[in-house]
TORGU-297040 format. One record per atom (N, C-alpha, C): residue in three letters; atom name; x, y, z. Coordinates in pm, 1 decimal, padded with zeros to 6 digits. Layout:
N
+------+------+----------+----------+----------+
! rest ! atom !       px !       py !       pz !
+------+------+----------+----------+----------+
!  ALA !   CA !        X !        Y !        Z !
...
+------+------+----------+----------+----------+
***
This chain:
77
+------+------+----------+----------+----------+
! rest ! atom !       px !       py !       pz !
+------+------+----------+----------+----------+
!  UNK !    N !  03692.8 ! -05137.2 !  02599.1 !
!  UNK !   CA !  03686.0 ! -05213.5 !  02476.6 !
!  UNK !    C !  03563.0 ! -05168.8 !  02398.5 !
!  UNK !    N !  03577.8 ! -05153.3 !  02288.2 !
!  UNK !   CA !  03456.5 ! -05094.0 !  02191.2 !
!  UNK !    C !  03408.5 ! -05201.7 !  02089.5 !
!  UNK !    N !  03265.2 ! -05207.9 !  02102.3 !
!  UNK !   CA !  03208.2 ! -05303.1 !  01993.5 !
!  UNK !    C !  03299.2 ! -05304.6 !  01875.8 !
!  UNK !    N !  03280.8 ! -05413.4 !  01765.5 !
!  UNK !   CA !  03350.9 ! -05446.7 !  01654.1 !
!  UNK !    C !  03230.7 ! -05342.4 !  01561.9 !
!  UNK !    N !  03299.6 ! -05246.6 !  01460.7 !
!  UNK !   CA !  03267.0 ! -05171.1 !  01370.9 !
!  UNK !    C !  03173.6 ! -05275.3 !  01266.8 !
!  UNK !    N !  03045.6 ! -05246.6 !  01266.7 !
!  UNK !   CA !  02939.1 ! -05312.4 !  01139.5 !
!  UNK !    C !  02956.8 ! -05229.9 !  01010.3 !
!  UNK !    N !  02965.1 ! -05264.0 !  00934.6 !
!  UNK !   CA !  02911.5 ! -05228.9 !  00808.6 !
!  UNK !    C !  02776.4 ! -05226.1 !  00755.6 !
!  UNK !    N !  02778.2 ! -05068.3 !  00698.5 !
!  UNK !   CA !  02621.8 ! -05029.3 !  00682.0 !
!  UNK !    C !  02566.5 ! -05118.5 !  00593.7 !
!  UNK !    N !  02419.0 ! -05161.7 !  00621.6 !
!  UNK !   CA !  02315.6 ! -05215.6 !  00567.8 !
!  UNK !    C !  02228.9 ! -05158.7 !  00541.8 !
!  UNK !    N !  02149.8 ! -05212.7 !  00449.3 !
!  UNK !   CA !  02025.6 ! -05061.3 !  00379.4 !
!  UNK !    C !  01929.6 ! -05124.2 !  00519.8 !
!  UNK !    N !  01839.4 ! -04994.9 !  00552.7 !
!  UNK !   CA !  01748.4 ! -05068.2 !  00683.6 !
!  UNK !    C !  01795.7 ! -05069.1 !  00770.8 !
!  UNK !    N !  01892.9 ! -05054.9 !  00819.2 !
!  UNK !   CA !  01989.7 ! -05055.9 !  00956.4 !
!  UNK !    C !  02078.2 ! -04937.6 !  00961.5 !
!  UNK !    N !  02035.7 ! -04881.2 !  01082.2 !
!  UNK !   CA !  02186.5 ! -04757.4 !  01077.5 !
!  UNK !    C !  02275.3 ! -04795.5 !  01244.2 !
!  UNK !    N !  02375.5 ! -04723.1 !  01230.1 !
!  UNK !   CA !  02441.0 ! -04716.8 !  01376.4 !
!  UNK !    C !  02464.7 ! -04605.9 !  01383.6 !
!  UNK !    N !  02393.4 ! -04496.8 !  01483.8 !
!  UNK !   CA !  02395.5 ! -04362.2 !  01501.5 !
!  UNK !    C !  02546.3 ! -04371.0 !  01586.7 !
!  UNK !    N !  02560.9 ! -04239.1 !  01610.8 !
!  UNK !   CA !  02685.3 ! -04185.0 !  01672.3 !
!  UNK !    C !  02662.9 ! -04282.6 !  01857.9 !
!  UNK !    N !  02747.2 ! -04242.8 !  01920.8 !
!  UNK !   CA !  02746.5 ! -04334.0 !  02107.9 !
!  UNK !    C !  02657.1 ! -04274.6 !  02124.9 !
!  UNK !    N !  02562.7 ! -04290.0 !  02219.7 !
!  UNK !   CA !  02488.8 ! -04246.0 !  02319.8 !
!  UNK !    C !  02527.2 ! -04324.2 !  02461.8 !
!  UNK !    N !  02589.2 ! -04263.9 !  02521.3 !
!  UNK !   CA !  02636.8 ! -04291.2 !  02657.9 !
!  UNK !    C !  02788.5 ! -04346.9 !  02657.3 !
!  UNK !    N !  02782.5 ! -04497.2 !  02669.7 !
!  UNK !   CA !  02895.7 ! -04598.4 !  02641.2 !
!  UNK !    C !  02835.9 ! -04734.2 !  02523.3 !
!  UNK !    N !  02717.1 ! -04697.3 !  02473.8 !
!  UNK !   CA !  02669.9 ! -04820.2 !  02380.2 !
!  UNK !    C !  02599.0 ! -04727.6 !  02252.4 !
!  UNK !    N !  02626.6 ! -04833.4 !  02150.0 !
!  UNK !   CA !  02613.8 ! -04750.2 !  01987.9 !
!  UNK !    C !  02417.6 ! -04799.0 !  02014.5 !
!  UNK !    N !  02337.6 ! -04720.1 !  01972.2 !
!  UNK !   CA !  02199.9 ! -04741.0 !  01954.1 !
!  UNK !    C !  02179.7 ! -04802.5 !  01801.2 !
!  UNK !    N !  02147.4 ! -04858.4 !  01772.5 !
!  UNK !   CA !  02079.6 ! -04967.8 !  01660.3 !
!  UNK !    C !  01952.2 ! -04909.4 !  01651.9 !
!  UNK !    N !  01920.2 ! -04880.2 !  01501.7 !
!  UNK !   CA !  01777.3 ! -04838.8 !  01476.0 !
!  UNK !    C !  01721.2 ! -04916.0 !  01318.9 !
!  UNK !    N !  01642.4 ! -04988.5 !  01367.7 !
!  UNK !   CA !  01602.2 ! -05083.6 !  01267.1 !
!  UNK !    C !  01484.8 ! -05035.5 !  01173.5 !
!  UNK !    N !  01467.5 ! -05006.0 !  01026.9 !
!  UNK !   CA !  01358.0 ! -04910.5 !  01031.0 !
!  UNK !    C !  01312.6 ! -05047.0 !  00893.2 !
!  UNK !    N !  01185.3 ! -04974.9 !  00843.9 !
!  UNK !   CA !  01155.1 ! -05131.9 !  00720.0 !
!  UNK !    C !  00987.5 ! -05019.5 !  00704.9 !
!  UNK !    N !  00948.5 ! -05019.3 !  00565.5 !
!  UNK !   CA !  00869.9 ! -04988.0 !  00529.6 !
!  UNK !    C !  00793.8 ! -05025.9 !  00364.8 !
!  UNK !    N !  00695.6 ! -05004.9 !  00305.7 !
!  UNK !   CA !  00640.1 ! -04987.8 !  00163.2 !
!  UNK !    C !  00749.5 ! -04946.7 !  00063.5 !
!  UNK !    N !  00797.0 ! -04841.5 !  00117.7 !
!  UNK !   CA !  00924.1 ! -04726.7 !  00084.0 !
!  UNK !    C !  00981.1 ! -04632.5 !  00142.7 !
!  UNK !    N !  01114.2 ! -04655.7 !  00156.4 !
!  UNK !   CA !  01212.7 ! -04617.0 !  00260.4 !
!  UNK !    C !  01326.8 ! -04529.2 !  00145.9 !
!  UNK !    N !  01285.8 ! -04360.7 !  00167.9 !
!  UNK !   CA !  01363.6 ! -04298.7 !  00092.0 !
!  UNK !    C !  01478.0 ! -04190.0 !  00179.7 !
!  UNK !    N !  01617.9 ! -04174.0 !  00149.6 !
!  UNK !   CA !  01705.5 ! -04114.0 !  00229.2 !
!  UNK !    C !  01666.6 ! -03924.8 !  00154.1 !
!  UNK !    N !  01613.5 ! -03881.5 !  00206.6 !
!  UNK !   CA !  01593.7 ! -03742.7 !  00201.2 !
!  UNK !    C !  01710.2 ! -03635.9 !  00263.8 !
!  UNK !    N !  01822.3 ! -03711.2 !  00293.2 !
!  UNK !   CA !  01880.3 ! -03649.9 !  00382.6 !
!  UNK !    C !  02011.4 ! -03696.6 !  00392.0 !
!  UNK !    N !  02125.2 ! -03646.0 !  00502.1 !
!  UNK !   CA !  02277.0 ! -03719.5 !  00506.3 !
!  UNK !    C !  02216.7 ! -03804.6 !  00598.6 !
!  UNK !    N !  02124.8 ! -03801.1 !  00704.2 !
!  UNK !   CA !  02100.6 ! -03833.3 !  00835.3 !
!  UNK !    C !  01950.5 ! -03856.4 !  00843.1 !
!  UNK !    N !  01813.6 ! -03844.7 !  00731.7 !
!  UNK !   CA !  01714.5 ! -03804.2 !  00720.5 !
!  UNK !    C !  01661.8 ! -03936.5 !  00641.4 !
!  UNK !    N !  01506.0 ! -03990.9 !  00671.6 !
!  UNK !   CA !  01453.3 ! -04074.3 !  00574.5 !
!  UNK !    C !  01292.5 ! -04030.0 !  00598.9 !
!  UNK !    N !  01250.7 ! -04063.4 !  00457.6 !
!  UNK !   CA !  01121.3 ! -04090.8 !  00470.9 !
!  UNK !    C !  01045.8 ! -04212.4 !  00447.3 !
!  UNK !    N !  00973.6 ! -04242.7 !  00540.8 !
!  UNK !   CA !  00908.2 ! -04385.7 !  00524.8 !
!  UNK !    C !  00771.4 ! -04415.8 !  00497.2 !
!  UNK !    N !  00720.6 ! -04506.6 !  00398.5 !
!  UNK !   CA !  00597.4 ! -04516.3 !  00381.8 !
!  UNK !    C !  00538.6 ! -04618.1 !  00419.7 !
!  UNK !    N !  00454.2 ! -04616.6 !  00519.9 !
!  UNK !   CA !  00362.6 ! -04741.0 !  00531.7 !
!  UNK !    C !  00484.0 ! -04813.5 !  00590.0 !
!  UNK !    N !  00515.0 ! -04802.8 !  00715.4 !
!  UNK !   CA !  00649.0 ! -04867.2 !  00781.9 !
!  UNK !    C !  00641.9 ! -04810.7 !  00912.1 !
!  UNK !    N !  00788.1 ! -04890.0 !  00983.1 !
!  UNK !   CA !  00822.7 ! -04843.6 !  01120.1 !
!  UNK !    C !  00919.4 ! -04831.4 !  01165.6 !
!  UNK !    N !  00990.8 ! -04838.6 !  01258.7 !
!  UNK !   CA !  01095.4 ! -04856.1 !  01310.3 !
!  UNK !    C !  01130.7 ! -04880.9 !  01454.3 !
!  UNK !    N !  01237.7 ! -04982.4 !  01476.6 !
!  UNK !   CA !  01227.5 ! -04965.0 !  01624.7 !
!  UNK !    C !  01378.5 ! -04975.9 !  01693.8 !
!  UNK !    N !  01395.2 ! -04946.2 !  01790.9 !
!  UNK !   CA !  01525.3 ! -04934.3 !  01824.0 !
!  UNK !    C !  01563.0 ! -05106.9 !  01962.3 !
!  UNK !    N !  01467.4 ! -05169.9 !  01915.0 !
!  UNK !   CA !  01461.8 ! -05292.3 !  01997.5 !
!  UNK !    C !  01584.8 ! -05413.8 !  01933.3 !
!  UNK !    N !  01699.9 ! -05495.9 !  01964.3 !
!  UNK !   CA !  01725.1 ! -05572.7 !  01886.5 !
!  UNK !    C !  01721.8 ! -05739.2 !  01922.3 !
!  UNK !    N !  01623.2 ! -05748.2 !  01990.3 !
!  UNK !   CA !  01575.9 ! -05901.9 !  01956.3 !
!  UNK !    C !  01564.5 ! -05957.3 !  01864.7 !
!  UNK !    N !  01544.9 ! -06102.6 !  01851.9 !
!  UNK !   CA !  01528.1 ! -06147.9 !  01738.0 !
!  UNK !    C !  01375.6 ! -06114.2 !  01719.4 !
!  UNK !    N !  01238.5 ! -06120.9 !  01760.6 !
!  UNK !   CA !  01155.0 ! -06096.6 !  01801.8 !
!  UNK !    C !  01127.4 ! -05945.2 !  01875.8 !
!  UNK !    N !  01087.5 ! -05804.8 !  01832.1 !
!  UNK !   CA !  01131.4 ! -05690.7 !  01874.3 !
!  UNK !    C !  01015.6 ! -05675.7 !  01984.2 !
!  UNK !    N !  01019.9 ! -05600.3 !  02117.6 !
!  UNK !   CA !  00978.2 ! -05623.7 !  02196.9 !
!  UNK !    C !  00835.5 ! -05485.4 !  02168.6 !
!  UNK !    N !  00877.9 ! -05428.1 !  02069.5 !
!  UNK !   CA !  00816.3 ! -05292.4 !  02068.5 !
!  UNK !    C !  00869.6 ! -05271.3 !  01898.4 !
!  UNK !    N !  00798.0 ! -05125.4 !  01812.9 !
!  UNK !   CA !  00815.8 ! -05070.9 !  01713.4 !
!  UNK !    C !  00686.7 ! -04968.7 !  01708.6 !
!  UNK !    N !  00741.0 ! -04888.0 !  01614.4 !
!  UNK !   CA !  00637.9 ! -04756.7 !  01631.3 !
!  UNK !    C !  00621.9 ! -04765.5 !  01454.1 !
!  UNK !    N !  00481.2 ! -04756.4 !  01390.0 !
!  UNK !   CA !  00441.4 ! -04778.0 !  01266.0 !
!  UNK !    C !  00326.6 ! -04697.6 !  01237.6 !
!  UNK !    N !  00359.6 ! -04644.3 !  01107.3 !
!  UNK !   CA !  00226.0 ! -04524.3 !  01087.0 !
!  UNK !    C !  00299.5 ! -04532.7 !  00911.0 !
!  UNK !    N !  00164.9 ! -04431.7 !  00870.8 !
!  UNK !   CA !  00175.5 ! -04409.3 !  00724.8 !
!  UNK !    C !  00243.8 ! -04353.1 !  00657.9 !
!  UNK !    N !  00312.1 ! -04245.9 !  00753.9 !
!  UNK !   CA !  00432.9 ! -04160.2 !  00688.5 !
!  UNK !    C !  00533.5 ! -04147.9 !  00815.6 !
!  UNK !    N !  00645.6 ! -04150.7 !  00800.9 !
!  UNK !   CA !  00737.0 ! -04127.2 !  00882.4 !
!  UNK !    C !  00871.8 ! -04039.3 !  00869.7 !
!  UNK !    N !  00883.4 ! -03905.0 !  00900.8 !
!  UNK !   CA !  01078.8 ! -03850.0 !  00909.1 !
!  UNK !    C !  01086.1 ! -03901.6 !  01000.7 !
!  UNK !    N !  01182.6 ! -03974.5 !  01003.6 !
!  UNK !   CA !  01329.0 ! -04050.8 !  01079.0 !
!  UNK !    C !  01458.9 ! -03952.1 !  01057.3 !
!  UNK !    N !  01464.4 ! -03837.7 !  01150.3 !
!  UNK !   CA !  01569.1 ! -03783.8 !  01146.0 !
!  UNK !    C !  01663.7 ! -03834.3 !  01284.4 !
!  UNK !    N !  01834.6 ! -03913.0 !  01247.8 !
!  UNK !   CA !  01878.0 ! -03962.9 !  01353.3 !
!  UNK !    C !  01926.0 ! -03884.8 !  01422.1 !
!  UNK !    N !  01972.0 ! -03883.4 !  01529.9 !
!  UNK !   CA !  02008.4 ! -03804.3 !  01632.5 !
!  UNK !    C !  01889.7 ! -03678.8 !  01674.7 !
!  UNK !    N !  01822.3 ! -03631.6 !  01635.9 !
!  UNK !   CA !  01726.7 ! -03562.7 !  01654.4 !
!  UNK !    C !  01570.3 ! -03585.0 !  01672.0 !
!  UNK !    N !  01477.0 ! -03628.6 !  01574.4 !
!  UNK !   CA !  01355.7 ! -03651.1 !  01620.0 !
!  UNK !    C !  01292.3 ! -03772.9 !  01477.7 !
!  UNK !    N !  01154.9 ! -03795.7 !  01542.6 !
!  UNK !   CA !  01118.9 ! -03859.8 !  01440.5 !
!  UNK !    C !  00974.8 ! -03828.6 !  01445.7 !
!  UNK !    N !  00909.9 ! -03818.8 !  01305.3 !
!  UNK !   CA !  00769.5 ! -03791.3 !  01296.5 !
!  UNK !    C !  00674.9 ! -03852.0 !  01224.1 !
!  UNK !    N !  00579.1 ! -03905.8 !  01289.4 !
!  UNK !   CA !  00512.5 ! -04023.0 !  01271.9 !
!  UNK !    C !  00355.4 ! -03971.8 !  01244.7 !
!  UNK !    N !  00296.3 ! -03978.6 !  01140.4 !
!  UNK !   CA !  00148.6 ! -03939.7 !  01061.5 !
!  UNK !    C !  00083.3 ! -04076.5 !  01082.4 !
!  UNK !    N ! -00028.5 ! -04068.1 !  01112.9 !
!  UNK !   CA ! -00152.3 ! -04180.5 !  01181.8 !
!  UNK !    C ! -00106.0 ! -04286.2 !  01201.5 !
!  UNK !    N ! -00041.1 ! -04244.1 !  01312.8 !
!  UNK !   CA !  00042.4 ! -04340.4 !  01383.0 !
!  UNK !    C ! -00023.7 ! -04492.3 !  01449.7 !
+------+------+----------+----------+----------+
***
């Protein structure tokens, strides 16, 4: 049985499966620009792949590529 399909939200993506569960990546910044099909840049922000209501963790710095499925790069972190 497969989760029920979300509809995209700005700030929220659902990357491709990883394993048997979709990864949730919650990102929120100053300014959050899509540089990319798959690519963002973030200012003065973070992101985290935690989905509590309360996130248990997030990674935040001054500049950020958020490229999904591949890497992410984080300036004075």
């Amino acid at each position: 049985m497969q989760p029920p399909k979300q509809a995209p939200r700005p700030g929220i993506t659902v990357p491709q499966m990883t394993g048997s569960q979709e990864t949730m990546v919650y990102f929120f910044g100053e300014t959050v620009e899509k540089i990319g099909p798959k690519k963002y840049k973030i200012t003065k922000g973070g992101f985290s792949a935690c989905v509590q209501p309360t996130p248990r963790w997030d990674m935040s710095a001054t500049t950020i590529i958020l490229s999904l499925d591949h890497y992410t790069l984080l300036k004075n972190a």
